[in-house]
N, C-alpha and C positions, 0 to 999 in steps of 0.2 A: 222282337228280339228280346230275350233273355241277357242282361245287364247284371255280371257277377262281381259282386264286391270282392275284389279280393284281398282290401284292406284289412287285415284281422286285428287291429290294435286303435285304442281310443288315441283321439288329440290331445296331446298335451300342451298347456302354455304354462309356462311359466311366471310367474308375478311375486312379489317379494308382497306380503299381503303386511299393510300395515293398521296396526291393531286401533281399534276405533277412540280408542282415549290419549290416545298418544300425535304428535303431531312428527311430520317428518321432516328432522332436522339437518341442514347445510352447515356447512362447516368453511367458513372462508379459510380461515388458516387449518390446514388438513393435519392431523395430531401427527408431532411428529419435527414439524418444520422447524420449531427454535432447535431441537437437538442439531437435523442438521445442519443448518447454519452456525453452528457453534463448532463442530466439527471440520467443517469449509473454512473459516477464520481461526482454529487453530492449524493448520496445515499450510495459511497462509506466512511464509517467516518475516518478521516484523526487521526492517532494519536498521542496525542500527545508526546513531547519531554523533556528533560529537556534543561534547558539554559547553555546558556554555563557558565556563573558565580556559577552556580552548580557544572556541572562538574569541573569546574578549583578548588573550594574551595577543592571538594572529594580528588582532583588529588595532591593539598600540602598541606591539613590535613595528607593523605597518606606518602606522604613525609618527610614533619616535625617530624613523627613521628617514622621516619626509616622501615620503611613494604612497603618490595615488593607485589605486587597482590597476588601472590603466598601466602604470608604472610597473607593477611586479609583474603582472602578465607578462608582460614584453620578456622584463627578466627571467622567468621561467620558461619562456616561450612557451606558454601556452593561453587560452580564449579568456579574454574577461572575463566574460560571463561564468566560465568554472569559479573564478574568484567572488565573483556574486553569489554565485550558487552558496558557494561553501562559509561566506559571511554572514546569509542570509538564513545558515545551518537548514538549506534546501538540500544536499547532499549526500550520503551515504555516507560514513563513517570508512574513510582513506585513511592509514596512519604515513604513510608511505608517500603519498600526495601530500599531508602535511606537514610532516618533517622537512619535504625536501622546500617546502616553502617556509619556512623558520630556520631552515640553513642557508636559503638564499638570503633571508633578512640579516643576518645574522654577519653572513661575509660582507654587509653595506656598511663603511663609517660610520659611526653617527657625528650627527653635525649639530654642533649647539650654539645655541646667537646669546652672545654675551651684552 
């Protein structure tokens, strides 16, 4: 039998040839990656907080007026722990939430021991 190539075209492979004085370089951080991580964290929006002159006024409004956290919670009806949070300036920056908690201090007598 007569066996007809009918392949009419050479092999090609393909190989990135790497030149013999040169060695071939990795790259753990691939060029590139601080931009966009930079770009990712500014997209991210930062929130904000309150000042500490806030907090500290909440913290002996609180005081001055004899109420433990425990205590204004109740009076606000809502969770200690938001009072923690927000003393603790773990919180997000509520003006609205704050006010009404410095208007509820605010409506308490103060009581002073002579």
């Amino acid at each position: 039998m007569n066996r007809v190539n009918y392949q009419d075209w050479e092999e090609v492979v393909l190989k990135k040839q790497v030149k013999s004085g040169q060695k071939q370089q990795y790259h753990q951080n691939p060029e590139g990656t601080k931009q966009f991580k930079q770009l990712i964290e500014d997209d991210i929006p930062k929130l904000a907080k309150f000042t500490t002159e806030q907090l500290n006024y909440l913290k002996d409004l609180r005081r001055l007026k004899n109420k433990s956290q425990e205590e204004l919670a109740k009076l606000c009806n809502i969770n200690v722990s938001e009072i923690k949070r927000l003393e603790s300036n773990q919180m997000p920056l509520n003006m609205k939430f704050y006010n009404n908690l410095i208007r509820k201090l605010n409506s308490i007598p103060t009581t002073t021991t002579n």
